[in-house]
C-alpha positions, 0 to 999 in steps of 0.5 A: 522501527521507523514510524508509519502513517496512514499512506503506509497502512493504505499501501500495505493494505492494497499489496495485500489485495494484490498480492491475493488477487493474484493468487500468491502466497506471502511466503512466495512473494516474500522469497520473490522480494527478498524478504522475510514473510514476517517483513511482508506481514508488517508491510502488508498490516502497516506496521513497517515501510515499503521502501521505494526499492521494494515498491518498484520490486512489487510493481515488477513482480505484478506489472503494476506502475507505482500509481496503483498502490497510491490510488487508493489514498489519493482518492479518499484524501481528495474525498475528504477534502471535498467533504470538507469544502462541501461543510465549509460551503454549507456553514 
């Protein structure tokens, strides 16, 4: 199995909101992707990769531009690096 990190569990976890904010059911948006439901799980706790192909199957699926699944990341990280100049400022 391929190794995650942290952006693989911020994407899986923002999947899972949009996937139940649209109401969907993971077996239906697993069939959707051509998935296994246990895929979609491992994808959706970070346990597996989504790949490039299936992100753009997600966005697809929920008229999403890839962005979205990244905002999330982004937004901490540039937090934490403001947390970080902020510390740096302050010593």
């Amino acid at each position: 199995m391929t190794s995650t990190c942290e952006i693989d569990r911020v994407i899986g976890a923002k999947v899972c909101e949009t996937r139940t904010k649209a109401g969907l059911s993971r077996a239906a948006l697993a069939i959707s992707l051509d998935l296994s439901e246990g895929q979609l799980i491992a994808m959706e706790e970070g346990r597996k990769r989504i790949g490039a192909g299936t992100l753009l199957k997600i966005c697809r699926k929920f008229g999403l531009r890839p962005q979205h699944f990244f905002k999330t990341w982004i937004e901490t990280r540039d937090m934490g690096a403001i947390a970080r100049t902020s510390q740096v400022a302050a010593e």
